[in-house]
N, C-alpha and C positions, 0 to 999 in steps of 0.2 A: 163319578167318584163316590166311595163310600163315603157316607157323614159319617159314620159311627169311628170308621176307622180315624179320619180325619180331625177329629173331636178326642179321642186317644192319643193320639202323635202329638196334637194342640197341647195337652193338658201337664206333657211331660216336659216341654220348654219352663224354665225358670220363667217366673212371671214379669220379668223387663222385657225379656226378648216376647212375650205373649201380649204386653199392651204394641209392642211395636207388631206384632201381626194383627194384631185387630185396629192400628190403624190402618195399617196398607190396607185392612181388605176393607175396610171403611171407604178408605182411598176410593179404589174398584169401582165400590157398587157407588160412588154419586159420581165416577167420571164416566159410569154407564149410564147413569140419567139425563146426565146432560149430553151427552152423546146422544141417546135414545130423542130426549126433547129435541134438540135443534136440529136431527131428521125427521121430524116430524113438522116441525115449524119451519123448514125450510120452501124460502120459495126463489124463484127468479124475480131478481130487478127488473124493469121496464130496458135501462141500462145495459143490464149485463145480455138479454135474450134480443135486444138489437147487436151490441158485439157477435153475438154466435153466430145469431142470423147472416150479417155481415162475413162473417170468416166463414160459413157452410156457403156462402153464393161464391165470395174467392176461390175456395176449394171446387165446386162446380164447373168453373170459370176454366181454370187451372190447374188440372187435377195434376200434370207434369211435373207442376214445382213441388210436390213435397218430397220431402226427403226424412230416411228411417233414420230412425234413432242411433245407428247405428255410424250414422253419416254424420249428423251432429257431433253424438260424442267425440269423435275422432276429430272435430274438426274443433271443438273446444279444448282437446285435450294438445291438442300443437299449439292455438291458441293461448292456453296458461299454462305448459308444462312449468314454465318456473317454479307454479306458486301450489305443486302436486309434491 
C-alpha cells in the first residue's frame, strides 16, 4: 500500500475520527508484538509433549477410530440442535 497515499486519506478525516485511527492502528502493531513475542517464547510443557506423545501412540495404536470432522460435526450438531 502507498503511504503517501494513505497519509492523504488520514489527513482528511476530521481529527476525532483520526485520534480513533491512530489508536486502532496503535492497537495492531502491540497486538503484533505480543503475538510475534509469545511465538517466539513459545515452548512445550514437559506436560503437554507427554499428552501428544500419548495421543500420537493411541493414534498409532488405532489409526481406525478416528473420525473427520465432518463426522463430528454432524454428530454434535443432532447432539445440540436445540441450542443452534
Amino acid at each position: 500500500m502507498n503511504g503517501e497515499l494513505l497519509l492523504q486519506r488520514f489527513n482528511t478525516l476530521p481529527n476525532n475520527l483520526q485520534l480513533l485511527v491512530f489508536g486502532y492502528v496503535d492497537f495492531l502493531v502491540e497486538s503484533c508484538n505480543v503475538i510475534e513475542d509469545a511465538a517466539k517464547n513459545e515452548e512445550i510443557t514437559s506436560g503437554l509433549k507427554a499428552l501428544l506423545d500419548e495421543r500420537i501412540a493411541n493414534y498409532e495404536k488405532n489409526p481406525h477410530k478416528v473420525k473427520t470432522w465432518e463426522e463430528i460435526e454432524e454428530r454434535l450438531l443432532k447432539k445440540y440442535k436445540h441450542a443452534v
